[in-house]
N, C-alpha and C positions, 0 to 999 in steps of 0.2 A: 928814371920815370919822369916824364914832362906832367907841369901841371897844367889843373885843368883850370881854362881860363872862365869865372862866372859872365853871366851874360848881362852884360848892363841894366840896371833898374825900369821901367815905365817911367816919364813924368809922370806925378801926382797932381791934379786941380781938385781944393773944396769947393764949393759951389754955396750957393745960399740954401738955405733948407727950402725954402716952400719955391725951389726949382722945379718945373715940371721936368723940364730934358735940356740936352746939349747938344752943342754941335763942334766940332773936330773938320780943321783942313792940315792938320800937319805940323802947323805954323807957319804955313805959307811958303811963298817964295818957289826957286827951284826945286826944294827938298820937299816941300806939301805932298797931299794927294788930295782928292776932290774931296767937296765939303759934305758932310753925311751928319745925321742930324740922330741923337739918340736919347731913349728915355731911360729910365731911371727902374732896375729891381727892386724886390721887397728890401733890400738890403740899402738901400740907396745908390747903389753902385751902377756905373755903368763906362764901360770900356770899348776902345775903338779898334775894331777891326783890321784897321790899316796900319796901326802907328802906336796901338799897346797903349797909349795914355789910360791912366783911368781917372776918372774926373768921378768926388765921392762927396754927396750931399752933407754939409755941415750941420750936428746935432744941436 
């Protein structure tokens, strides 16, 4: 039986608390994707679309 391979983690960013929102290119370079700009849930959480980061408001 072959195992099964887990799928790599998201990078994690805290962010300052009194963050309104973020913005996400990838990390640039050739590997990027364009730059998208996001706000923040009740949770303070907020994750990007493209690229799985989730960047999490600091208590």
């Amino acid at each position: 039986m072959a195992e099964q391979q887990k799928a790599p983690q998201p990078e994690t960013f805290k962010v300052p608390a009194d963050a309104d929102g973020v913005s996400c290119d990838g990390g640039g370079g050739p590997l990027g994707h364009p730059k998208v700009w996001y706000t923040f849930d009740k949770a303070g959480r907020a994750e990007c679309t493209y690229c799985d980061r989730l960047f999490i408001r600091k208590s």
